[in-house]
MARTIKE-979407 format. One line per field, with one value per residue (C-alpha): x, y, z; chain. Coordinates in steps of 0.05 Angstrom, whole numbers. Example, Ala and Ser with C-alpha at 12.3 -4.5 7.8 and 13.67 -1.06 7.14 Angstrom:
<recs>
u	[246; 273]
v	[-90; -21]
w	[156; 143]
ch	[A; A]
</recs>
This chain:
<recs>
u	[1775; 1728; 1674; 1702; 1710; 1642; 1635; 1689; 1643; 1684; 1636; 1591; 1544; 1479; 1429; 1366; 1312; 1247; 1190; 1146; 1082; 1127; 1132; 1055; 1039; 1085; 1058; 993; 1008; 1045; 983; 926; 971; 975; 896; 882; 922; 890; 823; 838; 867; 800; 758; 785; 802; 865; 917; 967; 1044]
v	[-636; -577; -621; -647; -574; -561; -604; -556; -501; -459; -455; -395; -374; -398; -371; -318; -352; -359; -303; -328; -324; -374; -424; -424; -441; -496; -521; -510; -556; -602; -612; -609; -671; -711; -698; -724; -781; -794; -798; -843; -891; -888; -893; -946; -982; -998; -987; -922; -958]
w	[663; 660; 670; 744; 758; 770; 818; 865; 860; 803; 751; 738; 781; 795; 744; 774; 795; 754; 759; 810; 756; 716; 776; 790; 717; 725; 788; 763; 700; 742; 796; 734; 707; 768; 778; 705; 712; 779; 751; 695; 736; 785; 736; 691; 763; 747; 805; 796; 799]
ch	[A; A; A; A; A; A; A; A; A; A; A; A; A; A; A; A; A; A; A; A; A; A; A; A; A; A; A; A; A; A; A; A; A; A; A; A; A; A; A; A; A; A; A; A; A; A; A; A; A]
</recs>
């Protein structure tokens, strides 16, 4: 039952939020990614699904 508890709201609180130089590295990594895949699938012409 601990598990359907959560969902009122009684668990712990929400943990801090990252450092903001931790977020941009991730959105960094995230956009880098996207751009790579992007690329591959221009070059090789084969359509993104």
């Amino acid at each position: 039952m601990l598990y359907f508890q959560k969902f009122k709201g009684l668990s712990k609180p929400i943990p801090p939020s990252p450092p903001l130089k931790v977020v941009g590295f991730v959105w960094l990594g995230g956009f880098l990614a996207a751009v790579v895949v992007g690329f591959l699938a221009f070059f090789t012409k084969q359509p993104l699904v």
